[in-house]
C-alpha positions as CSV (number, residue, x, y, z in Angstrom):
1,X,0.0,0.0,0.0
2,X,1.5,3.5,-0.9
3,X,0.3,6.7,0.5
4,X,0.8,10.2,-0.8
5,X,0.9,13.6,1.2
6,X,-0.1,16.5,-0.4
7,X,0.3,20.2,1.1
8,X,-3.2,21.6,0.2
9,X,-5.9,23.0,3.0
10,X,-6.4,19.4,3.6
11,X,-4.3,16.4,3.8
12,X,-5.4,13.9,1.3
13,X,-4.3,9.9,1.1
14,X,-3.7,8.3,-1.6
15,X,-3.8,4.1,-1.2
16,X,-2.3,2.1,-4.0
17,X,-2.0,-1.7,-3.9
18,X,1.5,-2.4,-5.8
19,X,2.5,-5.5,-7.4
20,X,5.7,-7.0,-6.8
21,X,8.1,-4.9,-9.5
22,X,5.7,-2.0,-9.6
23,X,7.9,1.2,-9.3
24,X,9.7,-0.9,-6.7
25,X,12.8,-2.8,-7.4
26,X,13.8,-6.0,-5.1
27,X,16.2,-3.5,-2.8
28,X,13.1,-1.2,-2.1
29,X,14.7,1.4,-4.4
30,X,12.5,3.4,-6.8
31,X,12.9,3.5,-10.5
32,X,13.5,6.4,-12.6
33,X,10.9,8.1,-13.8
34,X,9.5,9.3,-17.0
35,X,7.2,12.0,-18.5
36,X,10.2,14.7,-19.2
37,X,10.2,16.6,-15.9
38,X,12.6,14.2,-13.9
39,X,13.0,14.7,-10.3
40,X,11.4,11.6,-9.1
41,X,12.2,10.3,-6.2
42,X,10.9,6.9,-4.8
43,X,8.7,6.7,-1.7
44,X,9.4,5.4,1.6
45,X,8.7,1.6,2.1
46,X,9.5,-0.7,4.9
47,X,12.0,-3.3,4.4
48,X,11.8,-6.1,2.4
49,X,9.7,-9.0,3.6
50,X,7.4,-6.8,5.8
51,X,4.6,-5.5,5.5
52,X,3.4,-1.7,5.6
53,X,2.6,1.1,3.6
54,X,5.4,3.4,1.3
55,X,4.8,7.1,1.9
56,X,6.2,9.9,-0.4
57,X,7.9,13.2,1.5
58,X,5.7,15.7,2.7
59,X,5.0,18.6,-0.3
60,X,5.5,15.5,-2.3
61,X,2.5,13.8,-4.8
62,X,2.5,10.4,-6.4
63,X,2.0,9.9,-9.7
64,X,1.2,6.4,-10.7
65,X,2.3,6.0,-14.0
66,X,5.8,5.5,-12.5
67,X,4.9,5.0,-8.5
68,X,7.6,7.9,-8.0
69,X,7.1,10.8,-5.8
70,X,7.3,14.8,-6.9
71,X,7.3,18.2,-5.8
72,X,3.5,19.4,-6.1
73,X,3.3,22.4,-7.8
74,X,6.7,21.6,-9.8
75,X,6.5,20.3,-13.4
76,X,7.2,16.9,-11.9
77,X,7.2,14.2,-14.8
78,X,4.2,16.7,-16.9
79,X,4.7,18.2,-20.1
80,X,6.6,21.5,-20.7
81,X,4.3,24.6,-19.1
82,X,2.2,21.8,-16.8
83,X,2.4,21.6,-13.4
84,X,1.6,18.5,-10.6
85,X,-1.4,19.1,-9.1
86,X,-3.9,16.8,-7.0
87,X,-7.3,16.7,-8.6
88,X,-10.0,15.7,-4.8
89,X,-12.6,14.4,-8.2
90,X,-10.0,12.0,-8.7
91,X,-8.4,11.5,-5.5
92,X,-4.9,11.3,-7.1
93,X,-2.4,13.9,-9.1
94,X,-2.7,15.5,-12.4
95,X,-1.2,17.4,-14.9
96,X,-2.6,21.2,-15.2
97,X,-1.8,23.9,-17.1
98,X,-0.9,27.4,-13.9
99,X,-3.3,30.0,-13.6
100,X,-3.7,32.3,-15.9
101,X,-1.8,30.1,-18.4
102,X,-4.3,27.9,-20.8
103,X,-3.8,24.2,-23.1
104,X,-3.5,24.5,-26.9
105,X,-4.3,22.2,-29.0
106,X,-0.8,20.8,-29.4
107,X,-1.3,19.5,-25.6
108,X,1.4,22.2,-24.3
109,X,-0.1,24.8,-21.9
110,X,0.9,28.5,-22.7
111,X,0.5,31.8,-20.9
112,X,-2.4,33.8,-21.8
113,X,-1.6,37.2,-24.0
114,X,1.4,35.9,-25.4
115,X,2.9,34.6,-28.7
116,X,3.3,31.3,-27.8
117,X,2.6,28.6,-31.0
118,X,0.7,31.6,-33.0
119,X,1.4,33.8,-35.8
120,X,3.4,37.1,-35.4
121,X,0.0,39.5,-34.8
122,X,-2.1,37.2,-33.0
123,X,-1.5,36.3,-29.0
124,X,-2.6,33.1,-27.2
125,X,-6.4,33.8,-25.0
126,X,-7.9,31.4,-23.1
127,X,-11.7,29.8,-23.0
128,X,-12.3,28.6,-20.1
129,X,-9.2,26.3,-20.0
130,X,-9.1,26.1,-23.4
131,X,-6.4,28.2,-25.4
132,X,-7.0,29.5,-28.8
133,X,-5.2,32.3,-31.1
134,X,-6.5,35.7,-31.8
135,X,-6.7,39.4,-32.0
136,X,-9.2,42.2,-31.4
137,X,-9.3,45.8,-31.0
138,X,-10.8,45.1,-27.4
139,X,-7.4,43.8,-26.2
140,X,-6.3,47.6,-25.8
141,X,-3.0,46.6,-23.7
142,X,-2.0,44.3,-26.6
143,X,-3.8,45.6,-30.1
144,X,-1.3,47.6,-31.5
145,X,-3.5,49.9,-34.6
146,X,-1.1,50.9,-36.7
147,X,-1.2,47.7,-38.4
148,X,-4.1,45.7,-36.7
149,X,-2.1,42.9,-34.4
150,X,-1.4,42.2,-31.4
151,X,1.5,41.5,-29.8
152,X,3.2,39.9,-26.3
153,X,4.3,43.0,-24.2
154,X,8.5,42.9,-24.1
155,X,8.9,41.3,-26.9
156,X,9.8,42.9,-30.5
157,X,6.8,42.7,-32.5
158,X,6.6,45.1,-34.9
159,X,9.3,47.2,-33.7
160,X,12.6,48.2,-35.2
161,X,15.3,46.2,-33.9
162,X,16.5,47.2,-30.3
163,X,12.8,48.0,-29.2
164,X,10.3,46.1,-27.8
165,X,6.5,46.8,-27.4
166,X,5.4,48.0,-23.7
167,X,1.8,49.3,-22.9
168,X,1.7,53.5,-22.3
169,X,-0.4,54.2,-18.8
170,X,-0.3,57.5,-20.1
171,X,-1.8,57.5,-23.8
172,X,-3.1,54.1,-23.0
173,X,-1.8,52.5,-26.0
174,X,1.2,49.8,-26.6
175,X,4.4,51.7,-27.8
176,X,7.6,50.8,-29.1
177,X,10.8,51.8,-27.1
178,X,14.2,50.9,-26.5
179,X,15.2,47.3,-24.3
180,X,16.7,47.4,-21.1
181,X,20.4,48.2,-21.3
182,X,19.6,49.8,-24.9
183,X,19.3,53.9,-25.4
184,X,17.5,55.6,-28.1
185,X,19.6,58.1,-30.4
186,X,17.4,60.5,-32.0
187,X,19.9,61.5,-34.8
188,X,18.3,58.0,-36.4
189,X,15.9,56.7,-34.7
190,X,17.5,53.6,-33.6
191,X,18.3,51.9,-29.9
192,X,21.7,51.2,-29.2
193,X,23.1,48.4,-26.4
194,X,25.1,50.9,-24.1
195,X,28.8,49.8,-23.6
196,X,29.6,49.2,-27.1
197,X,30.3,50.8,-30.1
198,X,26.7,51.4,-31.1
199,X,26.3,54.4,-33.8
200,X,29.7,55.5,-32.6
201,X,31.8,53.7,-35.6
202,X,32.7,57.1,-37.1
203,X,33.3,59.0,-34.4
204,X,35.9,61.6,-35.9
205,X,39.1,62.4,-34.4
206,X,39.0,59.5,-31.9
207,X,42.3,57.1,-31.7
208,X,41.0,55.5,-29.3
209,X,37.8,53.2,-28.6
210,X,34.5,55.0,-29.7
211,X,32.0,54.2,-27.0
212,X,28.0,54.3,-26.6
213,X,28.0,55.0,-22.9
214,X,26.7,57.2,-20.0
215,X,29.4,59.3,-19.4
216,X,30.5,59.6,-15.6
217,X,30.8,64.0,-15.9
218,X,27.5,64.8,-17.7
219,X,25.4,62.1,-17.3
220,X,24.4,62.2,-20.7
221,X,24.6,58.7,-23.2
222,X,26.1,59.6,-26.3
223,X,29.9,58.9,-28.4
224,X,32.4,58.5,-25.9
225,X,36.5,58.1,-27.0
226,X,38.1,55.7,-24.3
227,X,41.2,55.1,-24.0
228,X,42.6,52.2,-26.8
229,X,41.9,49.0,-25.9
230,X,39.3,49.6,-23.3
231,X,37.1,46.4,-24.2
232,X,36.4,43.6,-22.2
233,X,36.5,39.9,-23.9
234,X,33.2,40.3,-24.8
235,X,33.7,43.1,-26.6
236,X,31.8,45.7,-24.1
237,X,33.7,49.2,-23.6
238,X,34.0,51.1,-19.9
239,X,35.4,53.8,-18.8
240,X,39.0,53.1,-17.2
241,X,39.2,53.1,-13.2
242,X,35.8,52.8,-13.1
243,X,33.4,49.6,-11.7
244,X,32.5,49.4,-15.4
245,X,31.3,45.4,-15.8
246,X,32.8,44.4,-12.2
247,X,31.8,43.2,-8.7
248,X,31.4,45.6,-5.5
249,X,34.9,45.9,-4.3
250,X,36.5,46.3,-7.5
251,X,37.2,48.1,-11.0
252,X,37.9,48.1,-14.5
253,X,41.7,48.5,-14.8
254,X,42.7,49.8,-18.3
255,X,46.2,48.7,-19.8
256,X,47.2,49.8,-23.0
257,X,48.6,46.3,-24.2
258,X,46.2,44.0,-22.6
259,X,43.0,46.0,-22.8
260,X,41.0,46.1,-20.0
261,X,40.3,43.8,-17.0
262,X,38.5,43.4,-13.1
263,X,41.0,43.9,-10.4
264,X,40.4,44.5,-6.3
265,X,40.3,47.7,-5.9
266,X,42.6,48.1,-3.0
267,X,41.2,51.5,-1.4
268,X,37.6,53.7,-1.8
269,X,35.4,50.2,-2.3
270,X,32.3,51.7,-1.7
271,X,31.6,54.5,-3.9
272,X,32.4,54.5,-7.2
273,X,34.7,56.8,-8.9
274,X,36.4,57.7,-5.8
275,X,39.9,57.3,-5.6
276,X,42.9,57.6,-3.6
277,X,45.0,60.4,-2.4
278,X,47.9,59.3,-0.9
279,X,49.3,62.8,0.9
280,X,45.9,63.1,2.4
281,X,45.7,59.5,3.2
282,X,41.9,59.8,1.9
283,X,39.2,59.5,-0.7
284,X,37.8,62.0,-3.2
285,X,35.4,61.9,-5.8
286,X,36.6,62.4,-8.9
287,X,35.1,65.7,-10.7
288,X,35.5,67.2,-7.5
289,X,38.0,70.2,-6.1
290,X,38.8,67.5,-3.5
291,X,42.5,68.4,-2.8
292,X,43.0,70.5,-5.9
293,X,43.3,74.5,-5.5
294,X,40.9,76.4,-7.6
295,X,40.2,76.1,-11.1
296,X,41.2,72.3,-11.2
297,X,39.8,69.4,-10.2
298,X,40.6,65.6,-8.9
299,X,40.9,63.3,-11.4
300,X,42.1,60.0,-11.9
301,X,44.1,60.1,-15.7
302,X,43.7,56.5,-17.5
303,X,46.6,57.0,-19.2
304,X,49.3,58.3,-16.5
305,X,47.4,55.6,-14.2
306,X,47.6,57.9,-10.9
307,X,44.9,60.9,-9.6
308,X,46.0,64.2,-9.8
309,X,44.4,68.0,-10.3
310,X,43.9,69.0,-13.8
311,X,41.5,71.0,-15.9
312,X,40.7,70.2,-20.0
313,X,38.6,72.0,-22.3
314,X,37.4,68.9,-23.1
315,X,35.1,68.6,-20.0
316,X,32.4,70.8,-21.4
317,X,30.4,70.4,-17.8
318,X,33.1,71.7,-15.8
319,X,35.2,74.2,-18.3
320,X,34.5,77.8,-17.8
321,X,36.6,79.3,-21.0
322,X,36.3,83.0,-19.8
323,X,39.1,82.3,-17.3
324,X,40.4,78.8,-18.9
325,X,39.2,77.0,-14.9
326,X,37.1,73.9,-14.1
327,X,34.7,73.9,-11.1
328,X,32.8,71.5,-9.2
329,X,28.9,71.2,-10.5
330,X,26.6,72.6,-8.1
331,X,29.4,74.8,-6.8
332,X,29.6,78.5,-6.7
333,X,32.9,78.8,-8.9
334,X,33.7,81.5,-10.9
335,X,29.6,82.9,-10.6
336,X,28.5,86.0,-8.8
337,X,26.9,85.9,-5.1
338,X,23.5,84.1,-5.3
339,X,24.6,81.3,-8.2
340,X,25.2,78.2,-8.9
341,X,27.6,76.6,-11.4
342,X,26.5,74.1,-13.4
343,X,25.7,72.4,-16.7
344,X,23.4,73.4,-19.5
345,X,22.7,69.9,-21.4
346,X,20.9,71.8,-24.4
347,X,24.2,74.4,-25.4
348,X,26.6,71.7,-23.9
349,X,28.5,75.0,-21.8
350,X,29.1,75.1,-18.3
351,X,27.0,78.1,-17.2
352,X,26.0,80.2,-14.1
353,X,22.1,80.0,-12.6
354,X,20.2,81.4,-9.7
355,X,19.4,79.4,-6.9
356,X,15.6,78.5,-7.2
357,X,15.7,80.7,-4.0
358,X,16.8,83.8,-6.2
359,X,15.7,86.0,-8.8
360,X,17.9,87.2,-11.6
361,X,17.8,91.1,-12.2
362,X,18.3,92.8,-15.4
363,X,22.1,92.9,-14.8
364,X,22.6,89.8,-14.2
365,X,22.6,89.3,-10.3
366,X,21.0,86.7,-8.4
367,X,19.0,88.3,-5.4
368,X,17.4,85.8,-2.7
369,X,13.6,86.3,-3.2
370,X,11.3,88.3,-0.1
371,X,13.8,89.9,0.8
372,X,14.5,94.1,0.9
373,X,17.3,93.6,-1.9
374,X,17.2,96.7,-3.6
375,X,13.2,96.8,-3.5
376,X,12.0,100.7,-2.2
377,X,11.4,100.1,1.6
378,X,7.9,98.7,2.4
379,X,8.2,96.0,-1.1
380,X,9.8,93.1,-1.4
381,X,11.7,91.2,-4.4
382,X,9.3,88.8,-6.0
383,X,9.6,87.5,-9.5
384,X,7.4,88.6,-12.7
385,X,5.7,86.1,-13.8
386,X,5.8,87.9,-17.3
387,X,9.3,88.4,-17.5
388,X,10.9,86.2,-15.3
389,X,13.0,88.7,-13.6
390,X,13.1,90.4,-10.5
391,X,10.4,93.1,-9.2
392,X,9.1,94.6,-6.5
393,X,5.6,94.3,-5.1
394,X,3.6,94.6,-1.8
395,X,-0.1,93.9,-1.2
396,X,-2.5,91.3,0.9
397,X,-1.8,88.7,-1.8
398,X,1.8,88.6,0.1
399,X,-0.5,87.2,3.3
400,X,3.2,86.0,4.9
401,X,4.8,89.4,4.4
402,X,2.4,91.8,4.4
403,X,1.6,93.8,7.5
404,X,-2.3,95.8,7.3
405,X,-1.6,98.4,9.9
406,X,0.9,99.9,7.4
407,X,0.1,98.7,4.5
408,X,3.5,97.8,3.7
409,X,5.6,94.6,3.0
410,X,8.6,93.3,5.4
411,X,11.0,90.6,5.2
412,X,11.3,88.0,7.8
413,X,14.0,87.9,10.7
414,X,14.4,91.7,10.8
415,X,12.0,94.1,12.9
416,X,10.0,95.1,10.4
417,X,6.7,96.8,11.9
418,X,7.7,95.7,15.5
419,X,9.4,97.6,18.8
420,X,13.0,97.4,19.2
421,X,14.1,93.5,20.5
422,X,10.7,91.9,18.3
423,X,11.4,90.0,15.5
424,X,8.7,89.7,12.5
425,X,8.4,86.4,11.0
426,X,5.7,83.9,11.1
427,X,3.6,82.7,14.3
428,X,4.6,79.3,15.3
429,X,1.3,78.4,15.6
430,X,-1.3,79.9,12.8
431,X,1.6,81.0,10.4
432,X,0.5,84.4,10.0
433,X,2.8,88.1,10.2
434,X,3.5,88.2,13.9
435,X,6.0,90.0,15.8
436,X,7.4,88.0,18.1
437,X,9.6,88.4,21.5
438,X,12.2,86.0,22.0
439,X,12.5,85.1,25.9
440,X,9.0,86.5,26.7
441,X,5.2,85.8,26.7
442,X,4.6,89.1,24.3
443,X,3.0,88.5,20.3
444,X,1.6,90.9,18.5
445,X,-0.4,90.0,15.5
446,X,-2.4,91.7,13.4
């Protein structure tokens, strides 16, 4: 007698009278079995000559074509795309096609909404367990209209190659656009894998090795001229010194004979494209004014193979050509009180920009916004929504600045309206124009 344990809500026995050589050899040891999913394993049965029961594992199911025990819920010894199930109307395991997934005609099961056995332009749907091919206009997630098909979601279909077909949330339609790993260049229209040569092949004035990549200084993806010889075996390109294709803790170290390979990188594991400085004894990230006095910044040179300070016109994100400097992005630099330096991605120039906090004036100066600046007293610098430039305003649409008794406009932090040793600002509480004594029970509000 053999029993079978099965996981489900309940615990269901299965009794099978074997014969002698019935999925039982002499020693008690189960034969292989068939079907194409493998993994049988033979139940447990007392020793030979006694009597008892065999028992398969628990989360284990018979299956009596071969008297071997599988994983339920594995493919066990079904077809491709079945899994082993137990069936309570027949009191023993079966073959069934997942959830969601439905049995063609060829006896295989395949998951609903994609290609599966059918033509390009028609996906697999399911009646009732039954699957079938087809395509409608009602299968908006799939139905792609410029030609009238349908298509599996991630897959090419009618796309050009490097795309495949994903459904918009926003327009609600399926869409072609670039794979994962793969960029779109609009100069023709086409997705390239990043890390190799991709549209680069005629990159002028490069000795190097052109490069489709994400460069480390502007973040943008476009031609990149590495260092020759900066390919790994399979033919993908990195920037030198970087992690590039490696595993945490190490880098892609460039030599000019043997190309490029993964070495331990000995110091600054963490982060990449930090790098040593010995006389410090410390990290810096590169493209930083780390150690460097200004107008040049730490950088790690591929081919002198140490860090250093330099500057290069070639850096367009951190070259300022009026005084032939670099800075650090996001850094004042060379720019006037109230900017930022940073990096225009539309003229490809390093430029100067108020901080969202400011508001340029016709000359050019950044001034910090609600404040006096050089507003007539009682106003306030605001921006003009017209022009985009600084102006001058007071009224009850300032609610946070504007004080009714007078009629005027304040800043915050200075006295404003109030006695000598208040401060006007906002109430703690409601948020309105107060003025407020620090170290005393006193507010006045308006």
């Amino acid at each position: 007698m053999l029993i079978s344990l099965s996981t489900t809500k309940t615990v269901f026995l299965i009794f099978i009278l074997l014969k002698t050589g019935e999925g039982i050899d002499e020693d008690g040891v189960g034969r292989e079995g068939g079907g194409g999913g493998g993994g049988g394993i033979p139940p447990v049965c007392p020793p030979v000559g006694e009597e008892g029961i065999c028992v398969c594992e628990n989360y284990h199911l018979l299956w009596e074509e071969d008297n071997l025990c599988y994983r339920e819920f594995s493919r066990g010894p079904c077809l491709e795309g079945h899994r082993l199930v137990y069936e309570p109307s027949l009191g023993a395991a079966e073959c069934s096609c997942p959830v969601f997934w439905a049995k063609y005609e060829d006896g295989k099961c395949y998951q609903e909404y994609s290609q599966g056995p059918c033509e390009l332009g028609t996906i697999v749907m399911a009646d009732k367990e039954e699957g079938f091919c087809s395509c409608n206009r009602n299968l908006t997630m799939y139905y792609y209209e410029p030609d009238n098909k349908c298509y599996e979601h991630y897959s090419r279909g009618p796309c050009p190659l490097g795309h495949v077909l994903s459904f918009n949330y926003t327009t609600l339609k399926p869409e072609c656009r670039c794979e994962g790993n793969f960029n779109f260049n609009p100069e023709d229209g086409a997705c390239y894998e990043l890390n190799t040569v991709g549209p680069c092949q005629q990159m002028e004035n490069c000795q190097g090795t052109p490069c489709y990549m994400k460069g480390t200084d502007t973040a943008l993806t476009e031609c990149r001229c590495l260092p020759l010889n900066s390919l790994t075996e399979s033919g993908k390109c990195f920037e030198p010194f970087t992690r590039g294709p490696c595993e945490f803790g190490e880098w892609f170290v460039w030599n000019r004979k043997e190309g490029g390979r993964c070495e331990e990188k000995k110091y600054c594991k963490r982060f990449d494209n930090w790098h040593w400085w010995s006389p410090h004894q410390r990290c810096y990230r590169q493209y930083t004014q780390g150690p460097c006095n200004k107008g040049s910044l730490f950088y790690l040179d591929a081919e002198k193979e140490g860090p250093g300070c330099h500057c290069r016109k070639e850096w367009d994100a951190y070259y300022w050509k009026e005084t032939g400097e670099c800075f650090e992005q996001e850094s004042r630099g060379p720019c006037q009180e109230g900017q930022y330096f940073g990096y225009n991605t539309t003229t490809r120039e390093a430029e100067c920009n108020c901080f969202k906090s400011h508001v340029q004036n016709g000359s050019g100066a950044c001034i910090e916004l609600y404040t006096q600046g050089f507003c007539p007293e009682g106003t306030i610098v605001i921006t003009n929504n017209q022009t985009g430039l600084l102006d001058c305003d007071c009224g009850p649409h300032l609610r946070d600045y504007y004080w009714p008794e007078t009629g005027l406009c304040y800043p915050h932090f200075g006295q404003g309206p109030c006695k000598p040793g208040e401060q006007f600002r906002l109430h703690p509480r409601d948020h309105t124009p107060a003025c407020i004594l620090w170290g005393g029970p006193q507010i006045l509000t308006n």
